[in-house]
C-alpha positions as CSV (number, residue, x, y, z in Angstrom):
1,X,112.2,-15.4,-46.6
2,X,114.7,-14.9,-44.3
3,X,114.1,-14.5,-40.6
4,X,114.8,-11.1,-38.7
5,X,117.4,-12.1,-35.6
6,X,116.8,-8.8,-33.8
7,X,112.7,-9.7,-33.0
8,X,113.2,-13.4,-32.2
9,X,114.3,-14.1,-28.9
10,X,114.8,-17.5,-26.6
11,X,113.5,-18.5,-23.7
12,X,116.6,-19.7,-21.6
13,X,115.4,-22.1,-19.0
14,X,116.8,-20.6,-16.0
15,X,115.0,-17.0,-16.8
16,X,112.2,-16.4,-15.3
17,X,110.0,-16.5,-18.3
18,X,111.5,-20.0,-18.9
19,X,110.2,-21.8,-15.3
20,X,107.3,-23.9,-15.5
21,X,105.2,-24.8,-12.7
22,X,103.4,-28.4,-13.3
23,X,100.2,-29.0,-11.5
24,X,98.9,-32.1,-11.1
25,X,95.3,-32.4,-9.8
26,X,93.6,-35.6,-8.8
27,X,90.4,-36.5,-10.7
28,X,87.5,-39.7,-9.8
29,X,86.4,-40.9,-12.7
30,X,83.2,-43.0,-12.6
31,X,81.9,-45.3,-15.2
32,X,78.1,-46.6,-15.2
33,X,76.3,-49.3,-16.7
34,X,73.3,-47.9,-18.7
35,X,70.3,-49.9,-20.3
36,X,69.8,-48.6,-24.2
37,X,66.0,-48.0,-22.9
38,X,67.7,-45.2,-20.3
39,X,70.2,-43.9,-22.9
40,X,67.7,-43.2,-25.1
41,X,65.3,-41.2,-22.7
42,X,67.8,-39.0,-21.7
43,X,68.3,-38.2,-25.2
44,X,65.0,-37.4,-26.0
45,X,65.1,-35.1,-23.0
46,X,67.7,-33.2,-24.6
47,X,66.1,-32.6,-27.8
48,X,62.8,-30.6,-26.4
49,X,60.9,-29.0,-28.8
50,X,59.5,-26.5,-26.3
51,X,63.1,-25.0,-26.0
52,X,62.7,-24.2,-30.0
53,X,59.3,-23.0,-29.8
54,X,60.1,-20.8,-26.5
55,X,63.1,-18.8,-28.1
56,X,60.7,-18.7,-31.4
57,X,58.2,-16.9,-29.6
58,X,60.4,-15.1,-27.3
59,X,62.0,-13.6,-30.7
60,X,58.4,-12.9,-32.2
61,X,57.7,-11.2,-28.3
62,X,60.1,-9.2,-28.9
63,X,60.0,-8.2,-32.3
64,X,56.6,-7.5,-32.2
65,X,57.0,-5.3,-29.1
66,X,59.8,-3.3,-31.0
67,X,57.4,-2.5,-33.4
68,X,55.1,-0.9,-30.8
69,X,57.4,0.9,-29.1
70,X,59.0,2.5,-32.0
71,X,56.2,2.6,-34.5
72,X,52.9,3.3,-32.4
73,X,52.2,7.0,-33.9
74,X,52.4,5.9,-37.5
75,X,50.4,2.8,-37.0
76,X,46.3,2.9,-38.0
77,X,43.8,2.1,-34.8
78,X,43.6,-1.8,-36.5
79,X,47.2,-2.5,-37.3
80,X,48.3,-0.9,-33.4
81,X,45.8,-3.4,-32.1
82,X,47.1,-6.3,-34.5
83,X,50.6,-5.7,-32.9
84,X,49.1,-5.8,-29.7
85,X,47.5,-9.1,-30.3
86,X,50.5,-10.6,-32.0
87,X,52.4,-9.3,-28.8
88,X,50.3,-10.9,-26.2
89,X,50.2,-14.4,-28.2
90,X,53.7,-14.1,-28.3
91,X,54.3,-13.6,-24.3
92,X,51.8,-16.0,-23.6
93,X,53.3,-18.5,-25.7
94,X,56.8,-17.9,-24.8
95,X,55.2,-18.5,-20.9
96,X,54.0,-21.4,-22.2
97,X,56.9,-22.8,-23.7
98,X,59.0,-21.3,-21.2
99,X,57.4,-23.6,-18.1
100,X,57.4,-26.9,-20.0
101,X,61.2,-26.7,-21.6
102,X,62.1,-26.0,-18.0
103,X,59.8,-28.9,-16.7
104,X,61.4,-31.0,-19.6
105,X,65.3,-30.1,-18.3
106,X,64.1,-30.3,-14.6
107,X,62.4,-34.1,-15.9
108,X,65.7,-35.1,-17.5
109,X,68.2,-33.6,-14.3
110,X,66.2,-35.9,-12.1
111,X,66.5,-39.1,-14.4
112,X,70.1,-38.8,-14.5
113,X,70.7,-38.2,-11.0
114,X,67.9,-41.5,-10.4
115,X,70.4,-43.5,-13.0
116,X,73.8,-42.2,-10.8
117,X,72.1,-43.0,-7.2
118,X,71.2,-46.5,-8.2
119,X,72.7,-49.4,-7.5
120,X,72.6,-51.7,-10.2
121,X,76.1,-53.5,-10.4
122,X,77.3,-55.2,-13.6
């Protein structure tokens, strides 16, 4: 396959699409000692449960409330008040779930700023 001259083109370094400005920025890198007890709880921080089950029931909030909006006229007097049920468990829950997965991520935020500030030394 042969190439076509006419589309390729060079960049010759002393046009302007050949200049290249070179940055450099300064960066502080810090390294800190951590117990295998501290690693550990930060991980399990991380992996909430109440995250899952708050975008679980925010999806089932939602679904269910698209079903009553659209739906309503052709539902019976039972099955409308079924989907409101299901509706209101579902907000509730995703409340719920919605305070602690935030209490969990505001739990873990303040253990690793507790494990920065300190000032164990190796």
């Amino acid at each position: 396959m042969e190439k076509d001259l006419e589309r390729v083109t060079r960049i010759v370094p002393e046009s302007a699409a050949g200049r290249v400005t070179i940055e450099y920025k300064r960066r502080n890198v810090g390294v800190y000692s951590l117990f295998e007890s501290e690693i550990r709880g930060i991980g399990s921080f991380q992996n909430s449960i109440n995250l899952a089950f708050f975008t679980l029931s925010l999806g089932l909030a939602i679904g269910f409330g698209t079903v009553l909006l659209t739906s309503h006229h052709g539902l019976s007097d039972r099955l409308f008040t079924v989907f409101c049920g299901l509706t209101l468990a579902s907000a509730i829950a995703t409340f719920y779930f919605g305070v602690k997965a935030w209490a969990d991520r505001s739990e873990c935020e303040r253990r690793i700023t507790e494990i920065l500030q300190s000032d164990v030394k190796p």
